[in-house]
N, CA, C and O atoms as a printed pandas DataFrame, in Angstrom:
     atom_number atom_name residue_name chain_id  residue_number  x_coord  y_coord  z_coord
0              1         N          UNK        A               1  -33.745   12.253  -46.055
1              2        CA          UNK        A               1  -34.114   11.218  -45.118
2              3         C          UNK        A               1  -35.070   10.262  -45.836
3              4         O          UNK        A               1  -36.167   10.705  -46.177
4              5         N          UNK        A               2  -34.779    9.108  -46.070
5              6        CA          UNK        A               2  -35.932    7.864  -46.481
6              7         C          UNK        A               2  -36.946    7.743  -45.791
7              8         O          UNK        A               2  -37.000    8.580  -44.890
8              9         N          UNK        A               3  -38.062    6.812  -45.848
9             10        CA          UNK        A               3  -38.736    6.584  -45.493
10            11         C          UNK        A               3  -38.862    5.984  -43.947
11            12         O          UNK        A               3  -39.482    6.172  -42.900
12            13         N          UNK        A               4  -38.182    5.415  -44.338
13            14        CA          UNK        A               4  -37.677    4.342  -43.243
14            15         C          UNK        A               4  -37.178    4.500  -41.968
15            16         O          UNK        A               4  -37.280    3.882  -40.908
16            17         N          UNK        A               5  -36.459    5.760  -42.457
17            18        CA          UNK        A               5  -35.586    6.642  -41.272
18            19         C          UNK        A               5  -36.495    7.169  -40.642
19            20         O          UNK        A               5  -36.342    7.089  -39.424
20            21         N          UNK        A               6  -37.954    8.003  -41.189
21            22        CA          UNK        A               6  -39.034    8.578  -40.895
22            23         C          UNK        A               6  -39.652    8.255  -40.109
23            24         O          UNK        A               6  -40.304    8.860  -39.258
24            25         N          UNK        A               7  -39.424    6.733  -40.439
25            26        CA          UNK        A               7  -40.857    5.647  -39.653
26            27         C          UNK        A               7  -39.779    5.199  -38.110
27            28         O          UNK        A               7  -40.145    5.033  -36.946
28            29         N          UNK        A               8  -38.435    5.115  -38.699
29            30        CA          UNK        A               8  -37.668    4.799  -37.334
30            31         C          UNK        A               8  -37.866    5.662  -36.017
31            32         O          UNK        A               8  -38.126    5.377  -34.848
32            33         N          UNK        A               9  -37.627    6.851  -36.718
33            34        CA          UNK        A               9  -37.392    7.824  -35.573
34            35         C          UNK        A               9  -39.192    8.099  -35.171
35            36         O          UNK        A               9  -39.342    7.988  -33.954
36            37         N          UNK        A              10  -40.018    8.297  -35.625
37            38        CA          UNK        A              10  -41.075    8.095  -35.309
38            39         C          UNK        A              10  -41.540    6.927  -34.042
39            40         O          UNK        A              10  -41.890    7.273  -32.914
40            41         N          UNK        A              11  -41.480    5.973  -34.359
41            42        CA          UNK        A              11  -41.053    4.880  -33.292
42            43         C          UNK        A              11  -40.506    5.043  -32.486
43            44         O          UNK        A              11  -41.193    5.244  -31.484
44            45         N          UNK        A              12  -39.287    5.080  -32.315
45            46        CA          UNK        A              12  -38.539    5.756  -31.188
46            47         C          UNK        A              12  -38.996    7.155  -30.438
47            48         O          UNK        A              12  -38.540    7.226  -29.297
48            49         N          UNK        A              13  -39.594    7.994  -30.739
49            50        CA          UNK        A              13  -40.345    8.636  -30.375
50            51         C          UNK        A              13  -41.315    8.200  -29.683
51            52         O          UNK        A              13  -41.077    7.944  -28.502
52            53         N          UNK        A              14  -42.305    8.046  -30.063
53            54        CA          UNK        A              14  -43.370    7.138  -29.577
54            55         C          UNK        A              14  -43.158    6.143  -28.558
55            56         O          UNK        A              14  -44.181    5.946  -27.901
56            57         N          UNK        A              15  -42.209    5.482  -28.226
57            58        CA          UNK        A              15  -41.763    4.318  -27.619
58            59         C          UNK        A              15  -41.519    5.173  -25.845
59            60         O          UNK        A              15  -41.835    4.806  -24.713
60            61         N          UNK        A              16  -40.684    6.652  -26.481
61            62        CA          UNK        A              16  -40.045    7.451  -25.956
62            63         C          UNK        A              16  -41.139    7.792  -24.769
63            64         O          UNK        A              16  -40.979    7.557  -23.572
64            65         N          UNK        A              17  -42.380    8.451  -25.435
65            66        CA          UNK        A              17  -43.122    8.858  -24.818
66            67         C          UNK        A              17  -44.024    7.441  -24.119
67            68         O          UNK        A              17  -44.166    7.420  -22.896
68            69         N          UNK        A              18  -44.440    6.616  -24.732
69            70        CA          UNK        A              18  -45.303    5.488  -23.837
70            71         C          UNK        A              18  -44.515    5.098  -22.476
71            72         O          UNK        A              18  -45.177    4.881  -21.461
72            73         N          UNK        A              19  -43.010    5.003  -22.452
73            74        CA          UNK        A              19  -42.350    4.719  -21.250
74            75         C          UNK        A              19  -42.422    6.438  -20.427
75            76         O          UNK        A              19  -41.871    6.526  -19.330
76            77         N          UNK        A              20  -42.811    7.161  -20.764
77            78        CA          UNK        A              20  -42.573    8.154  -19.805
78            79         C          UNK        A              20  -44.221    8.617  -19.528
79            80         O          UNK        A              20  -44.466    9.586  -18.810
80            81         N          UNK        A              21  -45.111    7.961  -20.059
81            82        CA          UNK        A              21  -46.670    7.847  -19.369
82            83         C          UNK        A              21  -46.786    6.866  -18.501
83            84         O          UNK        A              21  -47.415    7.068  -17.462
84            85         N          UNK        A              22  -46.203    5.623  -18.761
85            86        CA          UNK        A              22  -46.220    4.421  -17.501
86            87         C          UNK        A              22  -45.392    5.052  -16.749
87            88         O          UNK        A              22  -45.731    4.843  -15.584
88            89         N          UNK        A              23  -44.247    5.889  -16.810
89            90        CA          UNK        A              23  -43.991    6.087  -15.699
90            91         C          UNK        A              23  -44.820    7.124  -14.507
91            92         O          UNK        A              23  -44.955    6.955  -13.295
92            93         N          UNK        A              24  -45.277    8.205  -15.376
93            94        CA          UNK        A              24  -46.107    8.791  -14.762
94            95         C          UNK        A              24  -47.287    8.507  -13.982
95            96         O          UNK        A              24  -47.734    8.989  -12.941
96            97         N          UNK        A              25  -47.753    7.401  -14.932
97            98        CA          UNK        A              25  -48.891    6.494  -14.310
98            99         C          UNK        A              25  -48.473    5.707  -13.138
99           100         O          UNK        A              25  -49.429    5.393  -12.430
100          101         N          UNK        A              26  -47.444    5.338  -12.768
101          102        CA          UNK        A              26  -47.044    4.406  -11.957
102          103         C          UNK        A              26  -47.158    5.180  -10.456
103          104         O          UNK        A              26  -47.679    4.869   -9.385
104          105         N          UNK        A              27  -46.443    6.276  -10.911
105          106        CA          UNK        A              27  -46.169    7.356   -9.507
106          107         C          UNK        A              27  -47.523    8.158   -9.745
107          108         O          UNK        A              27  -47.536    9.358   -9.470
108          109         N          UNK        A              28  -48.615    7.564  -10.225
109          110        CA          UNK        A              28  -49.332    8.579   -9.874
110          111         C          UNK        A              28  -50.506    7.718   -8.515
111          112         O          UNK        A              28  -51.085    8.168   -7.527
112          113         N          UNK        A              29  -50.403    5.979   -9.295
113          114        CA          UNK        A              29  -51.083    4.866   -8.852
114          115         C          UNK        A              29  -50.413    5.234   -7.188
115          116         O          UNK        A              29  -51.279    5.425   -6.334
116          117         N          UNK        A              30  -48.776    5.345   -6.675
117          118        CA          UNK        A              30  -48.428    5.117   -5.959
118          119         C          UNK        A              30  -48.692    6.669   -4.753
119          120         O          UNK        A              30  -48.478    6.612   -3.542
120          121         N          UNK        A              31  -49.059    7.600   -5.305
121          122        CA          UNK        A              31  -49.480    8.906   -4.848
122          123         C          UNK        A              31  -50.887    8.968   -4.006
123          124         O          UNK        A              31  -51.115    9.433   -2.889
124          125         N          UNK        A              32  -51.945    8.171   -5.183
125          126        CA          UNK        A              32  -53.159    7.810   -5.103
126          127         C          UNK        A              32  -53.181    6.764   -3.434
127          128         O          UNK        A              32  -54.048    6.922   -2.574
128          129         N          UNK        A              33  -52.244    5.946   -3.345
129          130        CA          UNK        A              33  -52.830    4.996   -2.161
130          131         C          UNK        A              33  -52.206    5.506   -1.424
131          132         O          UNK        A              33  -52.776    5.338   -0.346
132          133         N          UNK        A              34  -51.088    6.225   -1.242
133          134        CA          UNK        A              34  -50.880    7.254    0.326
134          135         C          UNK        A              34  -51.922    8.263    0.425
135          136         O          UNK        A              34  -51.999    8.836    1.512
136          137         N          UNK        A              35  -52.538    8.515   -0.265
137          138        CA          UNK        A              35  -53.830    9.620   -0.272
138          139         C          UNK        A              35  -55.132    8.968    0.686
139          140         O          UNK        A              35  -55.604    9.368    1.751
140          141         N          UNK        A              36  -55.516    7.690   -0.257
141          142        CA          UNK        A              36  -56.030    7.082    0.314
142          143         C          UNK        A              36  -56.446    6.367    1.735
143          144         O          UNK        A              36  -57.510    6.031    2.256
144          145         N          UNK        A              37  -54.631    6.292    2.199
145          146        CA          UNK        A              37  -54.673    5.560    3.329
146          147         C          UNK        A              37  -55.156    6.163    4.523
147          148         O          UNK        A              37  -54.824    7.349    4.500
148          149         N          UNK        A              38  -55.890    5.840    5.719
149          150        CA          UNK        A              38  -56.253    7.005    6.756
150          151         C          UNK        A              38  -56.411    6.068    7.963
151          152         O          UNK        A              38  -56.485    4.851    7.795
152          153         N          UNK        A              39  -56.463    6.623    9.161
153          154        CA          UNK        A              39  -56.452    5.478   10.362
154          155         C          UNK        A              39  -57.687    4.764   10.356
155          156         O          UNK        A              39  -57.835    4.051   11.348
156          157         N          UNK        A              40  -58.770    4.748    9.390
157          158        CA          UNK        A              40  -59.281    3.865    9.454
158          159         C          UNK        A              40  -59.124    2.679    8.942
159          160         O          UNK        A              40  -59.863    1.770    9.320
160          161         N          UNK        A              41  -57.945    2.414    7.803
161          162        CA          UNK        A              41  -58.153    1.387    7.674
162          163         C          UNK        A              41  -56.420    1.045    7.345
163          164         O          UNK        A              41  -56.095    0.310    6.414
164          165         N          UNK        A              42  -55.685    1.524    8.013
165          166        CA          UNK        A              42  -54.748    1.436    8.462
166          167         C          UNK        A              42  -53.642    1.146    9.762
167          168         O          UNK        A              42  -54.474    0.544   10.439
168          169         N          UNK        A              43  -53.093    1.133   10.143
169          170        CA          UNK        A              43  -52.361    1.064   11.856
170          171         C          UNK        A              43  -51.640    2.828   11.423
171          172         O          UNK        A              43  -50.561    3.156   11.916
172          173         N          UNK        A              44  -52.278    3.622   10.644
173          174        CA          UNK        A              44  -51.602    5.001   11.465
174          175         C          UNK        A              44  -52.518    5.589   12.316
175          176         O          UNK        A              44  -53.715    5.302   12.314
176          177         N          UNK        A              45  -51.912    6.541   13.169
177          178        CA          UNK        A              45  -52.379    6.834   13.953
178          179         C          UNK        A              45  -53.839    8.198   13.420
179          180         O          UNK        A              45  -53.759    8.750   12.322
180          181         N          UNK        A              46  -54.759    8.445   14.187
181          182        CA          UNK        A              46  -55.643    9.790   13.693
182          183         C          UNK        A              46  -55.318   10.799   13.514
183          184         O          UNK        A              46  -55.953   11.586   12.813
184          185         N          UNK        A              47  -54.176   11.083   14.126
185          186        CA          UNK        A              47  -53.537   12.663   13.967
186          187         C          UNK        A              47  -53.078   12.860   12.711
187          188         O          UNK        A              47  -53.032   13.916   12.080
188          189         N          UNK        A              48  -52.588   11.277   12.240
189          190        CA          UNK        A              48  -51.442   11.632   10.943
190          191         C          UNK        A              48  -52.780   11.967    9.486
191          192         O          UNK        A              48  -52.314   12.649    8.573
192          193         N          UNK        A              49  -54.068   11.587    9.331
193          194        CA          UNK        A              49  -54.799   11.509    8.808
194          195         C          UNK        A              49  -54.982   12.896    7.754
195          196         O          UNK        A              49  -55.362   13.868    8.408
196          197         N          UNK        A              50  -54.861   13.091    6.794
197          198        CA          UNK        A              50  -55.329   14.555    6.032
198          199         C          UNK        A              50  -56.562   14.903    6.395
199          200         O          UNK        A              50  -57.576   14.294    6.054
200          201         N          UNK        A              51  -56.523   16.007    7.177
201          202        CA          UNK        A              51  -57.275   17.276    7.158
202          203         C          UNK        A              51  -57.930   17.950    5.587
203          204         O          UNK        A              51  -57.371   18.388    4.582
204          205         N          UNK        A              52  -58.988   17.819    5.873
205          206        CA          UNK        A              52  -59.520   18.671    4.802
206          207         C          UNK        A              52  -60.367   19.686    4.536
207          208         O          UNK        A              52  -61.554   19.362    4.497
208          209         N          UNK        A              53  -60.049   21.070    4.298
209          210        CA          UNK        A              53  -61.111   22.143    4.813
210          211         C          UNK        A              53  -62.124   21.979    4.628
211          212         O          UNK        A              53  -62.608   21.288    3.732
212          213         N          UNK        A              54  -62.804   22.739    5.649
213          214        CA          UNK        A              54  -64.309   22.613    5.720
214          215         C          UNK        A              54  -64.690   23.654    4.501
215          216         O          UNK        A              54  -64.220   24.786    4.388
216          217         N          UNK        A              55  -65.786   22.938    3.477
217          218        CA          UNK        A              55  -66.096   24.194    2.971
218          219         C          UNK        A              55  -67.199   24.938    3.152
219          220         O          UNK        A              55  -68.018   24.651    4.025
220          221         N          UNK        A              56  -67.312   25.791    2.486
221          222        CA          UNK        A              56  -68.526   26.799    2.859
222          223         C          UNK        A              56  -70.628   26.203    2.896
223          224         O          UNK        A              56  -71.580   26.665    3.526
224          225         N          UNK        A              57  -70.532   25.184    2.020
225          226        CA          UNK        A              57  -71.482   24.355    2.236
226          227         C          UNK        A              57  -71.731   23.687    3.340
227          228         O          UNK        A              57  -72.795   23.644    3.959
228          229         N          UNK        A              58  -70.500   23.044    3.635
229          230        CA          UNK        A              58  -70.542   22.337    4.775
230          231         C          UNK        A              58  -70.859   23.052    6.205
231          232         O          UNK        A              58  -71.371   22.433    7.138
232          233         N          UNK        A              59  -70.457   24.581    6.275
233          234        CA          UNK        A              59  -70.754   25.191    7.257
234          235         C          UNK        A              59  -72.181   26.184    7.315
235          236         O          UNK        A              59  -72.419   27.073    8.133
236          237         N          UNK        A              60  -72.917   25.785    6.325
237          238        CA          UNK        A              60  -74.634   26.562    6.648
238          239         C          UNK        A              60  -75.280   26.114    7.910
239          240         O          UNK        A              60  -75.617   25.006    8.327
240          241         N          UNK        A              61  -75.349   27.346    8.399
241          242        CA          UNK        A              61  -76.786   27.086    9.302
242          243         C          UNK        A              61  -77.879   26.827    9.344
243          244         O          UNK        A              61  -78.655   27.753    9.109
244          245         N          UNK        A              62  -78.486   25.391    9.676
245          246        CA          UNK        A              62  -79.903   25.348    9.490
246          247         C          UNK        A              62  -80.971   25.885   10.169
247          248         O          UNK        A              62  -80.478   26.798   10.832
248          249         N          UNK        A              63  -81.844   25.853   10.326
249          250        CA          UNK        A              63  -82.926   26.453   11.067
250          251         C          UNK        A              63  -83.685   25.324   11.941
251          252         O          UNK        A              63  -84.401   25.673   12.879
252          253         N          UNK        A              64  -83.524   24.070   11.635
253          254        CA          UNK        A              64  -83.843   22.810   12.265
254          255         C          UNK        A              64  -82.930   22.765   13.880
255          256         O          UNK        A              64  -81.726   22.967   14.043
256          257         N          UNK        A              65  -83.575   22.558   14.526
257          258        CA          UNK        A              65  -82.919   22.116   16.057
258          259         C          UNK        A              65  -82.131   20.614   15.830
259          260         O          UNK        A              65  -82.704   19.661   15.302
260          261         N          UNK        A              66  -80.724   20.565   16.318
261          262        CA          UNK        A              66  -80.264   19.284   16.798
262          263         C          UNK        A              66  -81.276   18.183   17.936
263          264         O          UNK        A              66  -82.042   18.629   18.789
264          265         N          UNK        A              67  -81.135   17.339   17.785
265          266        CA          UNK        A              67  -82.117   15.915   18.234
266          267         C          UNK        A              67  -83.123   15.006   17.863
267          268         O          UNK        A              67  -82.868   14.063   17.114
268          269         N          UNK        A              68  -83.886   15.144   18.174
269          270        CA          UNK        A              68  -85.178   14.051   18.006
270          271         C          UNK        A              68  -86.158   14.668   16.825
271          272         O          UNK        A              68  -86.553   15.822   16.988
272          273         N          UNK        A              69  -86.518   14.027   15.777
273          274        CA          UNK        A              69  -87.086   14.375   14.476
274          275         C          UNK        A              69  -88.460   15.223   15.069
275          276         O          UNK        A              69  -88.838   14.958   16.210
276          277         N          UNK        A              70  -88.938   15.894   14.540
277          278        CA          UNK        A              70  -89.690   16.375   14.841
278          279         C          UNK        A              70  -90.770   15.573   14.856
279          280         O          UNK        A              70  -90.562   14.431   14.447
280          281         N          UNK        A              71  -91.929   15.848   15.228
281          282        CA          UNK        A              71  -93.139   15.011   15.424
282          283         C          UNK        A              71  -93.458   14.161   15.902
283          284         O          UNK        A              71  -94.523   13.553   15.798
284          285         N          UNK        A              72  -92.331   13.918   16.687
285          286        CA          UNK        A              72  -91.831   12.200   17.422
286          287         C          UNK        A              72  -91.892   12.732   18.926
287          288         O          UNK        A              72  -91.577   13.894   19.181
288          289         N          UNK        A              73  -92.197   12.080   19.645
289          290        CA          UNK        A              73  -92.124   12.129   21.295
290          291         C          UNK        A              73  -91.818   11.120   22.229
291          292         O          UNK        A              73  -91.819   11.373   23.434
């Protein structure tokens, strides 16, 4: 194989793979804004909205009472 042939198929390779990262990239851009979208800033409705578990942080109990800051009357 020459040089040339080396450098061809190399290229073509390469070419090979850059069109199959834009493509990936493309559907990933297009994945990303249905993710995104939610009834707030959309016309779907709230129900259709992703759910997302609560996690375990999010569910600690504090020791603080719900309402009015303390020290305030």
């Amino acid at each position: 194989m020459s040089l040339m042939d080396a450098k061809d198929k190399r290229i073509a390779e390469l070419e090979r793979l850059l069109k199959d990262v834009l493509e990936d990239n493309a559907r990933l851009k297009e994945r990303i804004a249905i993710l995104e979208k939610h009834s707030g800033n959309s016309s779907k409705p709230p129900s259709s909205d992703v759910v997302k578990p609560k996690t375990e942080k999010n569910n600690k109990k504090t020791k603080r009472k719900k309402g009015a800051q303390p020290g305030h009357k």
